[in-house]
Backbone as a chain_set.jsonl record, in Angstrom:
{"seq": "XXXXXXXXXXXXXXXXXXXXXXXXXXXXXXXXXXXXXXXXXXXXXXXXXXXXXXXXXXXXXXXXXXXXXXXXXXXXXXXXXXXXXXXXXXXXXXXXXXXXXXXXXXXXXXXXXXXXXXXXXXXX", "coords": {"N": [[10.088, -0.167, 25.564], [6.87, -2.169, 25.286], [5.436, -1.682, 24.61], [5.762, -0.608, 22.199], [7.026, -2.362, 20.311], [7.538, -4.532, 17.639], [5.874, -7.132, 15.268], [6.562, -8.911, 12.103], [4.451, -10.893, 10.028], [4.177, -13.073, 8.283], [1.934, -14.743, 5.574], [1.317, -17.391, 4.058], [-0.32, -19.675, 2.058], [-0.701, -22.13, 2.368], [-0.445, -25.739, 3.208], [-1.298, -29.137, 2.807], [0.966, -30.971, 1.961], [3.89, -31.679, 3.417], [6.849, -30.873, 1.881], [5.835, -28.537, 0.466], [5.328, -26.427, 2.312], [8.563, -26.046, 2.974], [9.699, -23.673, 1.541], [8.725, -21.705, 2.698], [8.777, -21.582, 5.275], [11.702, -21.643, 5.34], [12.295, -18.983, 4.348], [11.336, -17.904, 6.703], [12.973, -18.401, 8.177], [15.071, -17.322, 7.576], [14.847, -14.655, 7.601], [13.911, -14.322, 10.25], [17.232, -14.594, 10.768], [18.079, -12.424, 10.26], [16.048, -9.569, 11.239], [15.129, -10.673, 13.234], [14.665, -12.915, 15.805], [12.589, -12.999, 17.566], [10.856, -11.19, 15.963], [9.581, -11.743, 13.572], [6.878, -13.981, 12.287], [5.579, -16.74, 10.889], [2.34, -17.442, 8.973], [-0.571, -19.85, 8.434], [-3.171, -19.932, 6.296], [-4.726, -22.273, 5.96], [-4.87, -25.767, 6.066], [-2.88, -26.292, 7.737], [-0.643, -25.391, 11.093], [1.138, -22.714, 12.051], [-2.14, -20.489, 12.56], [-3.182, -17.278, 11.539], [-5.401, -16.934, 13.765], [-3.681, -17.631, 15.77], [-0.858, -17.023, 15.826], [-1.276, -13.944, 15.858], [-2.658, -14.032, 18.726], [-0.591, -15.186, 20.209], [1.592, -12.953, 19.758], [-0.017, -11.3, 21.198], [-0.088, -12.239, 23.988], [2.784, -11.365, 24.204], [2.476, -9.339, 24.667], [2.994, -7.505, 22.295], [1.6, -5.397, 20.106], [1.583, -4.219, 17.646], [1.434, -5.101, 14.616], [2.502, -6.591, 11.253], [1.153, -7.665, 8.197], [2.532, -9.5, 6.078], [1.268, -10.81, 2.901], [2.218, -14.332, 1.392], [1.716, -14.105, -1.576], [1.406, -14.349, -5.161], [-0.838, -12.405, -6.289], [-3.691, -10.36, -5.615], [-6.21, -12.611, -4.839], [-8.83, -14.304, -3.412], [-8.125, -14.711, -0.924], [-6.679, -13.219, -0.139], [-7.786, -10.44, -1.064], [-10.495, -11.037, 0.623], [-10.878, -12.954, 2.521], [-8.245, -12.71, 4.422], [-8.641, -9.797, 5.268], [-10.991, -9.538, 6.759], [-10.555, -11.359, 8.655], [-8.609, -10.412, 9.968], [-10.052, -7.952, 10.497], [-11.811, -9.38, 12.533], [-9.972, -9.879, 14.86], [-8.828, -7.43, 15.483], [-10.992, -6.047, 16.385], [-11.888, -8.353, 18.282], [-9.438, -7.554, 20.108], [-9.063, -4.485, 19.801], [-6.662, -2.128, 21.071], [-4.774, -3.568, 19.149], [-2.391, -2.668, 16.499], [-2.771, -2.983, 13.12], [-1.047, -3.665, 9.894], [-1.977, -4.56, 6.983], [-0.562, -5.155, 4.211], [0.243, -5.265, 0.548], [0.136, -8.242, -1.665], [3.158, -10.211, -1.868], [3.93, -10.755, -4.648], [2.755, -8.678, -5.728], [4.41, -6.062, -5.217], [6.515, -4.401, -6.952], [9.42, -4.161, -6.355], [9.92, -7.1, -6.0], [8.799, -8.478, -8.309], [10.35, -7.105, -10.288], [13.164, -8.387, -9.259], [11.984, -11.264, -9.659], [11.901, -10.796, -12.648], [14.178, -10.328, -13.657], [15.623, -13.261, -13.006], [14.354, -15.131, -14.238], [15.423, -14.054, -16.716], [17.433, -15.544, -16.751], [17.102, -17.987, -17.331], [17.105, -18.209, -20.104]], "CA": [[8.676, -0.203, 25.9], [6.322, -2.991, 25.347], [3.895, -1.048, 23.212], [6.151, -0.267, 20.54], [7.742, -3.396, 19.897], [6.746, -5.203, 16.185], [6.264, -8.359, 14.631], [6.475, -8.736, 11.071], [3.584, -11.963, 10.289], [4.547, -13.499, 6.697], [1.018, -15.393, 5.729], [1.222, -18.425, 3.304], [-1.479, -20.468, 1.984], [-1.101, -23.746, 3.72], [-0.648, -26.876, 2.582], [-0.769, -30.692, 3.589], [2.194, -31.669, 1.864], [5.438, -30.823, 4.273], [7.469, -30.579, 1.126], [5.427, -27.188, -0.151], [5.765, -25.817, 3.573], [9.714, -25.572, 2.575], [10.41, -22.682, 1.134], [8.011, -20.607, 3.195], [9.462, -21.835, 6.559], [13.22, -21.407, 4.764], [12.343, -17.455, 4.041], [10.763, -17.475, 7.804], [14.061, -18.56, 9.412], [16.272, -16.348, 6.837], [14.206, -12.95, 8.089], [14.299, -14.035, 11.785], [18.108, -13.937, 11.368], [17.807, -10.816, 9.907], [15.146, -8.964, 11.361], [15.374, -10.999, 15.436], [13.886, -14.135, 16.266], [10.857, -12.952, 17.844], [9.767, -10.072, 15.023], [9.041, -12.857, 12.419], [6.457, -15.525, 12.172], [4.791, -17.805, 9.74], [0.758, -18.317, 9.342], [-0.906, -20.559, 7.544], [-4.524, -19.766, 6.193], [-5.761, -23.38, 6.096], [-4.458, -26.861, 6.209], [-1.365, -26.253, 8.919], [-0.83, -24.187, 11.758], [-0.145, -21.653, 13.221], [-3.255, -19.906, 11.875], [-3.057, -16.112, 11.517], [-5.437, -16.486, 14.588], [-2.514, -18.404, 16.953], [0.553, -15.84, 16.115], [-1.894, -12.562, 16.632], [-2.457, -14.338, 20.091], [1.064, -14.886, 20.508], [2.331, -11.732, 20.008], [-0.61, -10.271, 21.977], [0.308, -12.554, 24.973], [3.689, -10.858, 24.528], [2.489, -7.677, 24.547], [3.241, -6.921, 21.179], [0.553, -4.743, 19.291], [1.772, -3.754, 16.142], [1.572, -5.95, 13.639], [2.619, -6.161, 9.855], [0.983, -8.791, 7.296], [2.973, -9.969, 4.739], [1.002, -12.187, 2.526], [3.057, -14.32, 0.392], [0.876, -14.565, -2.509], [1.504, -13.364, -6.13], [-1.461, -11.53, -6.559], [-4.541, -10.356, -4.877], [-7.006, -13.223, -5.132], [-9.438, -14.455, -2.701], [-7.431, -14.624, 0.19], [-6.229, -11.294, -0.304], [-9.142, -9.267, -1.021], [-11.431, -11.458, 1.731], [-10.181, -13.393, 3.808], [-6.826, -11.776, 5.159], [-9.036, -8.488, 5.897], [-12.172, -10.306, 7.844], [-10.104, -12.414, 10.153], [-8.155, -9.297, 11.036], [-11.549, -7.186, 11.662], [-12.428, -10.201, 13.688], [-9.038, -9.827, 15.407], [-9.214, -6.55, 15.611], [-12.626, -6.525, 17.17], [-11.4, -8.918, 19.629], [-8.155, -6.787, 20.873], [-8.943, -2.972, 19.862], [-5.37, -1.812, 21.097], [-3.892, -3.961, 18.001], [-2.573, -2.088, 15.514], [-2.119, -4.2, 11.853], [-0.916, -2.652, 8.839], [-1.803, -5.308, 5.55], [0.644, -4.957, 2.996], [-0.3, -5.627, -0.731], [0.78, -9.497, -1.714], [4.595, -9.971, -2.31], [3.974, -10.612, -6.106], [2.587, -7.718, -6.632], [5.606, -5.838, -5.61], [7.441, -3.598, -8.179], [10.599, -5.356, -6.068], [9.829, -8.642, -6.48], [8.813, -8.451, -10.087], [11.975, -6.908, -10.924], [13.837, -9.521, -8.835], [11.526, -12.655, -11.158], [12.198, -10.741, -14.254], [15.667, -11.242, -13.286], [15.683, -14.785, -12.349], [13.701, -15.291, -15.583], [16.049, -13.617, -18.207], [18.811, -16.33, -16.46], [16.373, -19.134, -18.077], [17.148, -18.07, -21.721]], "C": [[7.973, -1.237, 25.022], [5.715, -2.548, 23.698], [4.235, -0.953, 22.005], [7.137, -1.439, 19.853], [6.637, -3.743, 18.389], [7.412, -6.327, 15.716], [5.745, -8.269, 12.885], [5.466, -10.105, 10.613], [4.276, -12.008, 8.437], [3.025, -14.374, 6.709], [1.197, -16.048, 4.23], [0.06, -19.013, 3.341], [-1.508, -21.609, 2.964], [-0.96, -24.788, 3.052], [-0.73, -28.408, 3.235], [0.555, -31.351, 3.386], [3.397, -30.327, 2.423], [6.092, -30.423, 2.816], [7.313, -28.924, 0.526], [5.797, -26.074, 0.968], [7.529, -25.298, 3.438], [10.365, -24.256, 2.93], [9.859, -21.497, 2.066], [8.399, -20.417, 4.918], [11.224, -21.358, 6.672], [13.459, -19.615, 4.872], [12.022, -17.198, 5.6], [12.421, -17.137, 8.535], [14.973, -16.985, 8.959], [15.704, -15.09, 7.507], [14.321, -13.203, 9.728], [16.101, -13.807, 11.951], [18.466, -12.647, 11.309], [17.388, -9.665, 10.708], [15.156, -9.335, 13.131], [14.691, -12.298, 15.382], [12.967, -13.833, 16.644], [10.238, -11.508, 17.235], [9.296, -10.68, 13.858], [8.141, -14.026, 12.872], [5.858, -15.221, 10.653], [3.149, -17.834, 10.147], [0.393, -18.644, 8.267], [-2.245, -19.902, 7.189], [-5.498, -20.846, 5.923], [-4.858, -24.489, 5.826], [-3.222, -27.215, 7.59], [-1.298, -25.208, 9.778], [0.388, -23.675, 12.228], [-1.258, -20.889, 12.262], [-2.501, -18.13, 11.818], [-3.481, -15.801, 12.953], [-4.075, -16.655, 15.82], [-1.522, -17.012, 16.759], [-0.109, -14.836, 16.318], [-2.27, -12.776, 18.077], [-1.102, -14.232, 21.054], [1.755, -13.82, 20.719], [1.294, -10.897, 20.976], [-0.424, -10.364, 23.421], [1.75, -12.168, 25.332], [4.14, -9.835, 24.288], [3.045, -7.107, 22.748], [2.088, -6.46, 20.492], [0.652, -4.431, 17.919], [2.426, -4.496, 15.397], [1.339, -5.901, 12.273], [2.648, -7.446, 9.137], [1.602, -8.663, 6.071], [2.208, -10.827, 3.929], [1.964, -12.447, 1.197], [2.504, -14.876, -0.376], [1.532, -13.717, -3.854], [0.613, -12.425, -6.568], [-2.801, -11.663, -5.681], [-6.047, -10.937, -5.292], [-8.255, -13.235, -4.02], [-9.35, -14.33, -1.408], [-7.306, -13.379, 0.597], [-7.232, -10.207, 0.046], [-10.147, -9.4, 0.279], [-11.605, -11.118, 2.652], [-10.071, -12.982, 4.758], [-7.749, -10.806, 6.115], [-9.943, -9.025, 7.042], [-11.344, -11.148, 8.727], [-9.133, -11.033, 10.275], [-8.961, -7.792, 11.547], [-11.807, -8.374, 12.469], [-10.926, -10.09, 14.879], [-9.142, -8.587, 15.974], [-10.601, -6.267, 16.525], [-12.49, -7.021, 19.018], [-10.277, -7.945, 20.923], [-8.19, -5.308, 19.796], [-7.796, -2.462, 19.83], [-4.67, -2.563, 19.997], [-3.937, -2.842, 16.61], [-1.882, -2.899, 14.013], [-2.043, -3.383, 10.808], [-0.868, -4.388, 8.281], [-0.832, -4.628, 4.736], [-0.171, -5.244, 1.338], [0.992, -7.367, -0.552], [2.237, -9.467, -2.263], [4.64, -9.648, -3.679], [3.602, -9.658, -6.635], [3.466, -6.007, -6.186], [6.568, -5.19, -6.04], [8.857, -4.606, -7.913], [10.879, -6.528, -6.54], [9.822, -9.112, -7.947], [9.871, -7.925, -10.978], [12.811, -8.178, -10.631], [12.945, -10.79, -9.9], [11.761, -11.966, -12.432], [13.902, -11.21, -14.044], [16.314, -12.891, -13.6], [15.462, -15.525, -13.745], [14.464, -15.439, -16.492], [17.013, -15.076, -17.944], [18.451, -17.724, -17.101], [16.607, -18.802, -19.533], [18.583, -18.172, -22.05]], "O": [[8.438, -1.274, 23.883], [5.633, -2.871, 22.513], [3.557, -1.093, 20.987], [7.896, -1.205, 18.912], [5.484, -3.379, 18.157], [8.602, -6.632, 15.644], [4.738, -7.666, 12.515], [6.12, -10.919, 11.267], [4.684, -11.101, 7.712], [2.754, -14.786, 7.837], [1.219, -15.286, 3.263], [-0.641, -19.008, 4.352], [-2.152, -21.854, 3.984], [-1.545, -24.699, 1.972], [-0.081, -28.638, 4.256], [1.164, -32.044, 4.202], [3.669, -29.147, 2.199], [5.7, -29.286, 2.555], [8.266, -28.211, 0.21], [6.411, -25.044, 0.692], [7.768, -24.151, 3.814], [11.069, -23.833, 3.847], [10.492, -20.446, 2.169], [8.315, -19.39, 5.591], [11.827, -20.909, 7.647], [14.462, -19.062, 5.325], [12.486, -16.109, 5.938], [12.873, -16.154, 9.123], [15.344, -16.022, 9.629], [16.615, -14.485, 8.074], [14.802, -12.313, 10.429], [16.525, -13.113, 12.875], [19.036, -11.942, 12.141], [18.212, -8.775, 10.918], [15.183, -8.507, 14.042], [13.988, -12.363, 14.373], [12.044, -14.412, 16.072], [9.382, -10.835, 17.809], [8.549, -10.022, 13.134], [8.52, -14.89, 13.663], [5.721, -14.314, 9.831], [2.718, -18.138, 11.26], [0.732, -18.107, 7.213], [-2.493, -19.075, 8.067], [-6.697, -20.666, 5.708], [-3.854, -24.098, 5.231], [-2.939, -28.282, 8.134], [-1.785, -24.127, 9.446], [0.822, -24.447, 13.083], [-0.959, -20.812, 11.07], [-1.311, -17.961, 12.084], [-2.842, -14.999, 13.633], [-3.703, -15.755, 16.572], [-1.542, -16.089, 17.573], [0.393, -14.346, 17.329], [-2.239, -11.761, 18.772], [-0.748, -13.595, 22.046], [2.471, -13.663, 21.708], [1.723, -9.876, 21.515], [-0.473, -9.39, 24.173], [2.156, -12.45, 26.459], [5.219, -9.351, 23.946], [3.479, -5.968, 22.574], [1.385, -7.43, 20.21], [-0.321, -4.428, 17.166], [3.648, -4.648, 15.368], [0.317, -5.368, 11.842], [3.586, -8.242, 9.194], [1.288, -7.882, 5.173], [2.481, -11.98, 4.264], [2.376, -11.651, 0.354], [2.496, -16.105, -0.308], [2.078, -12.625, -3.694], [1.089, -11.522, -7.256], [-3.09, -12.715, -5.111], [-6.91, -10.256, -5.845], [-8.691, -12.12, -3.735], [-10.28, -13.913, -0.717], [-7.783, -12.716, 1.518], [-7.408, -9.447, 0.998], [-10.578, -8.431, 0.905], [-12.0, -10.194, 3.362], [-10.836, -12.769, 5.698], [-7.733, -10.871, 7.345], [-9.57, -8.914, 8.21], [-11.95, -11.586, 9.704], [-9.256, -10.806, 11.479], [-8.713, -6.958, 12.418], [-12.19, -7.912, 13.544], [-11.314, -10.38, 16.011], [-9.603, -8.6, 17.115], [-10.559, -6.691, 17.68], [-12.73, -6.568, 20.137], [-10.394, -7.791, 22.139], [-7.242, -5.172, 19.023], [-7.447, -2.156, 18.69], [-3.583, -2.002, 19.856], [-4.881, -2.378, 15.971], [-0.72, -3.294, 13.918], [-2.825, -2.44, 10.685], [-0.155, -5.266, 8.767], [-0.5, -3.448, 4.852], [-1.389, -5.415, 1.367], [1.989, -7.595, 0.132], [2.471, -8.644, -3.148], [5.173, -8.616, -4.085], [3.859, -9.441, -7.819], [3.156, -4.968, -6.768], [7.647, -5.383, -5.48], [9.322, -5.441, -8.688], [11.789, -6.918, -7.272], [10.584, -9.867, -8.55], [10.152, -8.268, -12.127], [13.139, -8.944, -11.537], [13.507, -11.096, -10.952], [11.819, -12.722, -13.402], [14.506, -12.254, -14.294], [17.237, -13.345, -14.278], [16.245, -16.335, -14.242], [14.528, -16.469, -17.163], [17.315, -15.703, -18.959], [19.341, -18.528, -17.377], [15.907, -19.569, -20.193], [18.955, -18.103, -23.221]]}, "num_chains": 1, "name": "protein.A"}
């Protein structure tokens, strides 16, 4: 059934330089093989697209409703706290039947921060 299908949204800052785009496109592909090819995207929040608005279109044009923001930020700055939330009440708003669960930002974690202390100690 349609209704209960889910996409997982990863949301990156954005950048102009392709080079920064990288790693965030690299983790996109690695989770679509993972996870399916069409339960993963990428959005940008300014300089590159797709926007956050384009893939919540996307998945809404393919029936998908339930949607889960990843942002991949280390901590909850401007974006985070704002932003993120106001363009998905304006989303929201728009398409009612969507249901979005925010996440807290990767960096903040317990996981992750174990995994960089990790990574870390391997620097000494």
């Amino acid at each position: 059934m349609l209704k209960d299908r889910k996409r997982l949204i990863l949301i990156a800052h954005g950048s102009k330089d392709p080079a920064w785009l990288v790693s965030f496109e690299t983790l996109r592909d690695i989770l679509k093989r993972d996870l399916g090819e069409n339960n993963v995207r990428l959005a940008y929040m300014q300089f590159v697209s797709p926007t956050i608005e384009e893939t919540v279109e996307e998945a809404f044009s393919e029936g998908i409703f339930n949607l889960s923001f990843l942002p991949l930020f280390m901590s909850s700055g401007g974006h985070v706290k704002k932003d993120i939330p106001l363009k998905i009440k304006s989303l929201k708003d728009r398409w009612p039947e969507l249901n979005i669960e925010l996440f807290p930002p990767l960096g903040e974690d317990p996981k992750f921060i174990e995994l960089m202390r990790e990574i870390a100690k391997g620097y000494l």
